[in-house]
MILOGU-966835 format. One line per 2 residues: number of its first residue (from 1); for each residue x, z, y of N, C-alpha, C. Coordinates in Angstrom, 3 decimals, decimal comma. Layout:
BEGIN
NUM	X:Z:Y:X:Z:Y:X:Z:Y ~ ...
# end
This chain:
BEGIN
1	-1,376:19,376:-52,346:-2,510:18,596:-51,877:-2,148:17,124:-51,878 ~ -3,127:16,523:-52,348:-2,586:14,525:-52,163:-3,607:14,085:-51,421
3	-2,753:13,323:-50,661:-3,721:12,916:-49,111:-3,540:11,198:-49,621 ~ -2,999:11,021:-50,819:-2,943:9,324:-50,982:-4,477:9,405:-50,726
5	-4,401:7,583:-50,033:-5,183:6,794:-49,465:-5,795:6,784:-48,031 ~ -5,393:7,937:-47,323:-5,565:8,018:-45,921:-4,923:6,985:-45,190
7	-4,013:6,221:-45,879:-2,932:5,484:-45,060:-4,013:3,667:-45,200 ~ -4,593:3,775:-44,475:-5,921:2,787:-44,554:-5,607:1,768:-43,093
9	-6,757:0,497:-43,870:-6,744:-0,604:-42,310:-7,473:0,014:-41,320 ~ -7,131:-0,309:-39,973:-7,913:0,327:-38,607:-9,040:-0,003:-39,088
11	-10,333:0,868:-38,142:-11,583:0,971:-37,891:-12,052:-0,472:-37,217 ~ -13,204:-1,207:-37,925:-14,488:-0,936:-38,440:-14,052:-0,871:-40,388
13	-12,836:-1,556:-40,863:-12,411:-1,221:-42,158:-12,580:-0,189:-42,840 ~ -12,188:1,453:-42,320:-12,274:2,218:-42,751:-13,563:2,827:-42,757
15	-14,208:2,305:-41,750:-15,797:2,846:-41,378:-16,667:2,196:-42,888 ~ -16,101:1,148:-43,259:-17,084:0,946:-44,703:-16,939:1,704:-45,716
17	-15,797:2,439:-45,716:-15,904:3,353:-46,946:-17,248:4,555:-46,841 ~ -17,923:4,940:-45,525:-18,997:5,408:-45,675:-20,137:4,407:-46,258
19	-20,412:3,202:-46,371:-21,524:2,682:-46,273:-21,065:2,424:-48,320 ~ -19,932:2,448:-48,523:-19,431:2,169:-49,914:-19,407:3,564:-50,409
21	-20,189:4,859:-50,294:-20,454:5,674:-51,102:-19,112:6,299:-51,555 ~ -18,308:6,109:-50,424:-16,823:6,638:-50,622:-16,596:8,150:-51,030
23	-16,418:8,595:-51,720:-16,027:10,566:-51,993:-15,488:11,072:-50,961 ~ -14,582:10,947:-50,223:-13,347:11,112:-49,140:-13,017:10,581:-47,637
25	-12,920:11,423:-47,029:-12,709:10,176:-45,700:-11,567:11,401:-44,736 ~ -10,894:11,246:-44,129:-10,191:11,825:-43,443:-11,065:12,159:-41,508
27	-10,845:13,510:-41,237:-11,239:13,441:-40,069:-10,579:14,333:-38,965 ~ -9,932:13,804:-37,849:-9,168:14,829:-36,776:-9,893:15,855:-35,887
29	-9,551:17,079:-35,932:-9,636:17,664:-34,903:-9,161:17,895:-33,783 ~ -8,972:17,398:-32,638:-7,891:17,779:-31,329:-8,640:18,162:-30,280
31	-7,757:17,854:-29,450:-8,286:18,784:-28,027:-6,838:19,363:-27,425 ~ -7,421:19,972:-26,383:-5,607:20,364:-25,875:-5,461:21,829:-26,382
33	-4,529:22,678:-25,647:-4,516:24,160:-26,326:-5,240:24,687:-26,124 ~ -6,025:25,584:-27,130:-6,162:26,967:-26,887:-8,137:26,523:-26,555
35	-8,317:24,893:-26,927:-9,970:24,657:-27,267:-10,443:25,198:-28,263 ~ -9,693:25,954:-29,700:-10,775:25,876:-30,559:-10,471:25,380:-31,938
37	-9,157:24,278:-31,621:-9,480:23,310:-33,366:-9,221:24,480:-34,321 ~ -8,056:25,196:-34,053:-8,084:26,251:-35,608:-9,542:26,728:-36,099
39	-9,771:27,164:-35,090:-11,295:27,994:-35,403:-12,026:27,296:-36,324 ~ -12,268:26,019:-35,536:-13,250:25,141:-35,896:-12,912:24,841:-37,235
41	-11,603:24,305:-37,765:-11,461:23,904:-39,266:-11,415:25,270:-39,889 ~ -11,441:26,585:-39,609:-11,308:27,367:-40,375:-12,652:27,672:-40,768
43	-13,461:27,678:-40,052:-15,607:28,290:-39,600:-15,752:26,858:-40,464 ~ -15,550:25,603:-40,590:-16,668:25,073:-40,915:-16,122:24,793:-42,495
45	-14,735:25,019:-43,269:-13,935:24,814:-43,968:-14,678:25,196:-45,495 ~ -14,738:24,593:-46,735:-15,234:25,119:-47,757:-14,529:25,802:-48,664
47	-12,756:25,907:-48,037:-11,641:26,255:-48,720:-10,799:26,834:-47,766 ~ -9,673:27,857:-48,189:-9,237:28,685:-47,601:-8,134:27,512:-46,902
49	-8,524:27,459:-45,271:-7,666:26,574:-44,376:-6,154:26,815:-44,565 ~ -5,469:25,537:-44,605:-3,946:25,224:-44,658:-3,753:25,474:-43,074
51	-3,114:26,778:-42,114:-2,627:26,494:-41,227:-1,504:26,732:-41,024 ~ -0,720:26,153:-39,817:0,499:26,432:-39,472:0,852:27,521:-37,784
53	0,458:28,135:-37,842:0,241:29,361:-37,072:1,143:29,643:-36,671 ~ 1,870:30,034:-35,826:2,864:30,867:-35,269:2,486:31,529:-33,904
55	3,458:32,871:-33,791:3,084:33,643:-32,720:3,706:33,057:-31,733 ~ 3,123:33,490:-30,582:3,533:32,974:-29,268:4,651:33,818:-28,807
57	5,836:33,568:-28,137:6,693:34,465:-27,865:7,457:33,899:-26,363 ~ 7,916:34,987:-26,100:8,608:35,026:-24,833:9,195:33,274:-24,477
59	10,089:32,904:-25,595:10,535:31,524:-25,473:9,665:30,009:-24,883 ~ 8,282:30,732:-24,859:6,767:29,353:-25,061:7,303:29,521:-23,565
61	7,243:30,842:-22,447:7,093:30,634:-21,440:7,662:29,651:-20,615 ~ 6,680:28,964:-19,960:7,338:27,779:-19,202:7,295:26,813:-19,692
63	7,138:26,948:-21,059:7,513:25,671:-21,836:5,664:25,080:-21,961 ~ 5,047:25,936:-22,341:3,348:26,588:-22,654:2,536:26,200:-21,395
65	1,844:25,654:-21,317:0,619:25,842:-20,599:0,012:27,523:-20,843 ~ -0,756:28,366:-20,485:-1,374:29,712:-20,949:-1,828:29,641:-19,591
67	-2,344:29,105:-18,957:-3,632:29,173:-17,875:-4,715:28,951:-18,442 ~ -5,217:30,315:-18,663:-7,180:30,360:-18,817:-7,104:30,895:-20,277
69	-5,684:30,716:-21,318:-5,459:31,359:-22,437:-4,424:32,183:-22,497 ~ -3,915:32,889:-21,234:-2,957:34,057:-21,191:-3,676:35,093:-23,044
71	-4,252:35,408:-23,155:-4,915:36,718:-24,319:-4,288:35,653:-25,563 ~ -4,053:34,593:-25,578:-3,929:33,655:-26,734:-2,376:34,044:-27,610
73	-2,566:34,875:-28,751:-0,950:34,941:-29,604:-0,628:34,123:-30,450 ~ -1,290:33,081:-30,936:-0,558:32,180:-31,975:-1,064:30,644:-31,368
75	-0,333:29,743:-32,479:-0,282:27,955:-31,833:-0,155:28,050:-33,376 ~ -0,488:26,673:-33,282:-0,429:25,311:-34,328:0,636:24,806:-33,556
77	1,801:24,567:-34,930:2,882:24,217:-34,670:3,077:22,420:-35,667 ~ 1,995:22,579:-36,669:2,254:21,189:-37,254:0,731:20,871:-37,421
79	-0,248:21,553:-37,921:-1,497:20,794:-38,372:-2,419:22,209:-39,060 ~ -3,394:21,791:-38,997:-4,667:22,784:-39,585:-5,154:22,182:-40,847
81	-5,754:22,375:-41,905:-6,257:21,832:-42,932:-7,553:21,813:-43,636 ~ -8,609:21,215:-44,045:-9,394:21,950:-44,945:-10,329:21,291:-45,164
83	-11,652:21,379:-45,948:-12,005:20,118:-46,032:-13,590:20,732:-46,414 ~ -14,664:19,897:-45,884:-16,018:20,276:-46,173:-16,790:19,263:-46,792
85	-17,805:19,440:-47,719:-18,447:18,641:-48,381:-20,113:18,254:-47,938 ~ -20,180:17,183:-46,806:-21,346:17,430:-46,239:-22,549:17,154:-47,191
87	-22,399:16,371:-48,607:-23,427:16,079:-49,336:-22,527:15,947:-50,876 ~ -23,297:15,267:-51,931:-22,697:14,842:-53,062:-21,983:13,563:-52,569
89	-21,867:12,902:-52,012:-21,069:11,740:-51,565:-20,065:11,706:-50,672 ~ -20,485:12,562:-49,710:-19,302:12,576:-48,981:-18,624:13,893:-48,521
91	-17,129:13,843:-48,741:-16,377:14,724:-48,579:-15,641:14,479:-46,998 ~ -15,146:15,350:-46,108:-14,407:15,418:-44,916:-13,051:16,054:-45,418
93	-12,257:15,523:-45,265:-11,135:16,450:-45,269:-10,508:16,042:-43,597 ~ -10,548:17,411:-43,081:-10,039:17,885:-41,679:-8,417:17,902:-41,597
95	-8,081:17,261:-40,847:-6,640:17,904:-39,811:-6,609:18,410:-38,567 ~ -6,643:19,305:-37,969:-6,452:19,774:-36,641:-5,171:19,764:-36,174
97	-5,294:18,915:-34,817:-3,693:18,697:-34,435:-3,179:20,170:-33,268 ~ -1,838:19,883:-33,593:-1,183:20,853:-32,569:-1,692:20,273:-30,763
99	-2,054:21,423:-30,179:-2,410:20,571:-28,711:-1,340:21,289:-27,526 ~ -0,240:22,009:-28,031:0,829:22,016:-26,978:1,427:20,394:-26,866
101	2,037:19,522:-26,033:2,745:18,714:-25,291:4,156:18,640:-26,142 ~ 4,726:19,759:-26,336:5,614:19,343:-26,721:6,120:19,046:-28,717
103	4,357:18,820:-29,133:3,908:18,879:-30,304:3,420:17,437:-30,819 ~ 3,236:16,612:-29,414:2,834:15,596:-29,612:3,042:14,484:-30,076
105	4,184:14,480:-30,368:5,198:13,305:-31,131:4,646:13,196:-32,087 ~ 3,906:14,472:-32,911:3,276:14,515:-34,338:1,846:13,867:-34,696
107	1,543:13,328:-33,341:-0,001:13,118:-33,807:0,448:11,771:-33,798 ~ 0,877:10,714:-34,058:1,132:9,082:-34,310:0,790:8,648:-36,382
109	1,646:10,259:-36,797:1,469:9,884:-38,288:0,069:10,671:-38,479 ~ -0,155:11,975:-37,979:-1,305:12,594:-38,285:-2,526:11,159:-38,581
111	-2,589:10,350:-37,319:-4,139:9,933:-36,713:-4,070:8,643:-37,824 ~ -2,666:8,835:-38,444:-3,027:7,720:-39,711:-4,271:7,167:-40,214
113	-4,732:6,090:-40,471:-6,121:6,594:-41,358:-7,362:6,931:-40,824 ~ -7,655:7,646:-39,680:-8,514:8,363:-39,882:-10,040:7,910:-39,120
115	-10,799:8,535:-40,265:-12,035:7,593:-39,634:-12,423:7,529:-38,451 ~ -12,359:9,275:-38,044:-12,799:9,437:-36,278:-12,402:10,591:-36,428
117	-12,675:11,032:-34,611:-12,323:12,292:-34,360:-13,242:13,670:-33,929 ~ -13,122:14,756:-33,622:-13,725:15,013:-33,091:-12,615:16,082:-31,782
119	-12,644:15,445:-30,717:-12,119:16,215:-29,434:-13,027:17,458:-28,393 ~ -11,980:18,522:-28,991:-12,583:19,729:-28,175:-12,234:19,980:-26,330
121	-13,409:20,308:-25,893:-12,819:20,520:-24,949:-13,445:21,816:-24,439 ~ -12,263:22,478:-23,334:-13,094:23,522:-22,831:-13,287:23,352:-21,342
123	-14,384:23,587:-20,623:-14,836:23,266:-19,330:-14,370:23,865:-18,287 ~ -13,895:25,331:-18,851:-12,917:25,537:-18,087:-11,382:25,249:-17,603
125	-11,118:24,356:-18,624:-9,586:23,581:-18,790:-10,058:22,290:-18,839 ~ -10,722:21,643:-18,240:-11,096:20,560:-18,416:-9,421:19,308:-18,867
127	-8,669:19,661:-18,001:-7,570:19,237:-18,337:-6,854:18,602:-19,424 ~ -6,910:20,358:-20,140:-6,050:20,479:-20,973:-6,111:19,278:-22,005
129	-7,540:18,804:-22,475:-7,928:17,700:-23,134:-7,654:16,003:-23,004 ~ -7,481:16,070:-21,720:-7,163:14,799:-21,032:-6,206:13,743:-22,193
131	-5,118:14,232:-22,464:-4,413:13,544:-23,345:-5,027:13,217:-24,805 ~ -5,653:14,231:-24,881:-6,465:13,676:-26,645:-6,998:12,596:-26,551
133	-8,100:12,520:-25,520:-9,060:11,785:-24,933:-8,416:10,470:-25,046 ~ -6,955:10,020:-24,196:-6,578:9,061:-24,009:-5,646:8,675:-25,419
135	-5,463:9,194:-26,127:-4,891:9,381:-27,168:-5,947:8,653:-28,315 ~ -6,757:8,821:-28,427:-8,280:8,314:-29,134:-8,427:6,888:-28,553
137	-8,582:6,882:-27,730:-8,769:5,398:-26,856:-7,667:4,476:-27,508 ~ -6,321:5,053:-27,312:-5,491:3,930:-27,544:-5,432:3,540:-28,784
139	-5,883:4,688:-29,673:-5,556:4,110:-31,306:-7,221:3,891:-31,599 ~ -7,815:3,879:-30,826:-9,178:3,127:-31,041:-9,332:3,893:-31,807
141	-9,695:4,776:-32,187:-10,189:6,126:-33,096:-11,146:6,496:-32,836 ~ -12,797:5,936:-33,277:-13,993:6,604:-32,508:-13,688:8,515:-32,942
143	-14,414:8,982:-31,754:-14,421:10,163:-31,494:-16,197:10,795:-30,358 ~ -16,054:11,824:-30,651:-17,034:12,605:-30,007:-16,370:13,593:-29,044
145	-17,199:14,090:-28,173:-16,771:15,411:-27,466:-17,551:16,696:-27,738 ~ -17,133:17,808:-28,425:-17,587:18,674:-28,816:-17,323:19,954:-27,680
147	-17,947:20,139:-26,860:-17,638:21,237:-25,326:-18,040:22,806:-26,440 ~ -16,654:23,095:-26,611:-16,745:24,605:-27,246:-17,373:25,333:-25,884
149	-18,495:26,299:-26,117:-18,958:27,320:-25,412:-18,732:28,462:-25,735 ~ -17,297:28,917:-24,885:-16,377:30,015:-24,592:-17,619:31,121:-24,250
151	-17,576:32,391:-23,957:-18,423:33,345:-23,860:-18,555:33,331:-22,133 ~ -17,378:33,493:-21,656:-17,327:33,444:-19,709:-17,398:32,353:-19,276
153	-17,519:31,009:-20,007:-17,825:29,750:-19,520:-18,839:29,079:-18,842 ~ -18,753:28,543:-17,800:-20,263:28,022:-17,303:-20,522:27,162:-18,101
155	-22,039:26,766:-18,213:-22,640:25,896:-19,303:-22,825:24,539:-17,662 ~ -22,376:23,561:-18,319:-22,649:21,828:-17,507:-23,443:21,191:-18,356
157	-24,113:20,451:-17,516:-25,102:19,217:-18,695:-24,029:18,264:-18,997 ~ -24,484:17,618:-19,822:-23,464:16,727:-20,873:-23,068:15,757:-19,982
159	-24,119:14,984:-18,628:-23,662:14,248:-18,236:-22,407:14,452:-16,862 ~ -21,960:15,611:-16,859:-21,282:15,897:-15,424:-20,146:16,027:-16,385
161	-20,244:16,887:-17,411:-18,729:17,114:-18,548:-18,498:15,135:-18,583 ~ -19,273:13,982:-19,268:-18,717:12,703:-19,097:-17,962:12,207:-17,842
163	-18,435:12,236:-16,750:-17,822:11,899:-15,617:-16,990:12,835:-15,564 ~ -16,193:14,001:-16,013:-15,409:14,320:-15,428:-14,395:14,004:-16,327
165	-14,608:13,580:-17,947:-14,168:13,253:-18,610:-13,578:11,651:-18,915 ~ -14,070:11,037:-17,627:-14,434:9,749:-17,626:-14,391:8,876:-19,212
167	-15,458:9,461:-19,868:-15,444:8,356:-21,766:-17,186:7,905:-21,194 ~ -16,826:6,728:-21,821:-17,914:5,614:-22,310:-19,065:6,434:-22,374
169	-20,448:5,772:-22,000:-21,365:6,253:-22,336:-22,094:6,407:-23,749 ~ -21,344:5,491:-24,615:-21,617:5,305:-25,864:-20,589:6,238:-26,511
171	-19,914:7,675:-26,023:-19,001:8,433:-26,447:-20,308:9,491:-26,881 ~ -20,347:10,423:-27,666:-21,674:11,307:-28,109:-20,714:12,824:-27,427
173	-21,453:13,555:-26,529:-20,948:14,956:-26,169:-22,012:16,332:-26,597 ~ -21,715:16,971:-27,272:-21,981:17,858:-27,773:-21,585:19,393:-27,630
175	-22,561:20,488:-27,420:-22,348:21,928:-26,992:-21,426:22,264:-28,678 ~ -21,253:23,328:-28,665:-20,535:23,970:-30,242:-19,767:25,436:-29,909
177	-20,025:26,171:-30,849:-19,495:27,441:-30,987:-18,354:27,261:-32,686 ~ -17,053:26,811:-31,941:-16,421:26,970:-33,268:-16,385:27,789:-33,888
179	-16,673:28,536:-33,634:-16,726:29,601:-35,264:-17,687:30,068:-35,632 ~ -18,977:29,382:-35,182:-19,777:29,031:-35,948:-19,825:27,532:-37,645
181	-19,951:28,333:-38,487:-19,865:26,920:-39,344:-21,527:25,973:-39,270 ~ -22,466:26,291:-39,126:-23,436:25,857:-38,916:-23,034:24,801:-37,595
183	-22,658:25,220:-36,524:-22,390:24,488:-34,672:-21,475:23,616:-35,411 ~ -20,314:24,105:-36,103:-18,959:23,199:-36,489:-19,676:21,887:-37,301
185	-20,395:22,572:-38,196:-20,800:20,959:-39,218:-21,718:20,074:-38,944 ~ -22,751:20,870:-37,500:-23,359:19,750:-36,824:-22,701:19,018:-35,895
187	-21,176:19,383:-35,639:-20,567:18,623:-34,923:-19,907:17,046:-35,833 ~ -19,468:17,623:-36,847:-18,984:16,404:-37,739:-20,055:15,589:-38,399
189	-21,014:16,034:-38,520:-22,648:15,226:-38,812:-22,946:14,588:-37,629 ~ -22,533:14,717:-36,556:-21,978:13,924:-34,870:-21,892:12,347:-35,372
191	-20,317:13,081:-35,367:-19,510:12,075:-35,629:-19,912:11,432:-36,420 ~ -20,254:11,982:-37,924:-20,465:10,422:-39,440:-21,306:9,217:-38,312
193	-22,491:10,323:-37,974:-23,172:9,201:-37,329:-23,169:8,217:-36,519 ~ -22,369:8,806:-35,513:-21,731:7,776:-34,134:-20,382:6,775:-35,177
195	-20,058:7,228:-35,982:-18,755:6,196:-36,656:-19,821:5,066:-37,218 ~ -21,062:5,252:-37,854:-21,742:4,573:-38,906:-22,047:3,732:-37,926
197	-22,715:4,265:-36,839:-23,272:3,307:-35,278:-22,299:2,233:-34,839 ~ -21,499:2,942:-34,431:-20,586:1,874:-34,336:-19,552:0,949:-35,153
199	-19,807:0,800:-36,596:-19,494:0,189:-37,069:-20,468:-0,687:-37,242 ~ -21,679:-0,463:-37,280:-22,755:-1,701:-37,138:-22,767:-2,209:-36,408
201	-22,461:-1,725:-34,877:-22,394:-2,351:-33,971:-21,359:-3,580:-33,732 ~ -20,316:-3,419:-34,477:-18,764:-4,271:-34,540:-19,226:-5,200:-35,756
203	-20,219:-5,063:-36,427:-20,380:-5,723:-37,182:-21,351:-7,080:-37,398 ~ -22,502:-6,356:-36,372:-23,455:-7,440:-35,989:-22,908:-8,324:-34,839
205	-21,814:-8,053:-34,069:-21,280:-8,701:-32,900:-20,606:-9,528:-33,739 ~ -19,820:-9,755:-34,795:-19,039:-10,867:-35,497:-19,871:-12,425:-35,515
# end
């Protein structure tokens, strides 16, 4: 796979390659463990997903978060892959990051590049996400919140998931069933849009 040209100037820069009819654009999936990203790049994927999977074993214990995902046997140990074609113009190619803690060193080269994100969270781990969240902020990486709806999960209105999430009101939060590909690609049709928004927005402020 050749990922040349992901290695791009920060955002609103990279945000013109949508308005320039660009083929390609890079886009993250994160969230903390056990939200969803595999799913999600695998359900919304137009090609058989690049993952890095491994089983969970006796050794994670302690080391692992597994509150609320005890039933959970495998992790992303480096990255998820795959890539969807939302029109003739524009292509997504996905990375889903590892969301164990002690995985995190890896997301500095991952978030290379990339136009935006999209951060999963689950409402019952509200937590677990916390670091993506702040993780996005610092590398200024617009992003969305995509609240995967787990089956035993209570459903919150969007605005109680923000405050507890404390992101901007100009952050876009969104319901989604990752493994749905239909829920998954209206989530990244989210995002193009909120990236396009706010690059106009950075743009008319000059």
């Amino acid at each position: 796979m050749d990922f040349n040209g992901f290695d791009q100037p920060a955002f609103p820069q990279r945000a013109d390659a949508l308005n320039q009819g660009s083929r390609s654009v890079k886009v993250m999936v994160a969230g903390g463990f056990g939200t969803g990203k595999t799913t999600m790049v695998g359900s919304v994927s137009d090609i058989v997903p690049l993952t890095t999977e491994e089983t969970l074993t006796q050794a994670s214990a302690g080391v692992d978060d597994l509150v609320g995902v005890a039933d959970k046997k495998s992790t992303t140990v480096s990255l998820d892959f795959g890539r969807i074609s939302l029109n003739e113009q524009l292509v997504l190619y996905l990375f889903g990051t590892p969301g164990q803690e002690r995985f995190w060193f890896l997301w500095n080269g991952l978030f290379k590049g990339a136009l935006g994100a999209v951060v999963l969270v689950d409402t019952r781990r509200l937590q677990s996400s916390f670091r993506a969240i702040e993780e996005m902020e610092r590398l200024e990486v617009p992003f969305v919140i995509a609240v995967n709806v787990f089956p035993d999960a209570r459903r919150h209105p969007a605005e109680e998931v923000r405050e507890a999430l404390a992101v901007s009101p100009a952050t876009p939060i969104v319901d989604c069933d990752a493994r749905d590909r239909v829920s998954s690609r209206d989530v990244l049709i989210t995002l193009i849009r909120h990236v396009k928004e706010r690059s106009a927005a950075v743009l008319e402020s000059r």
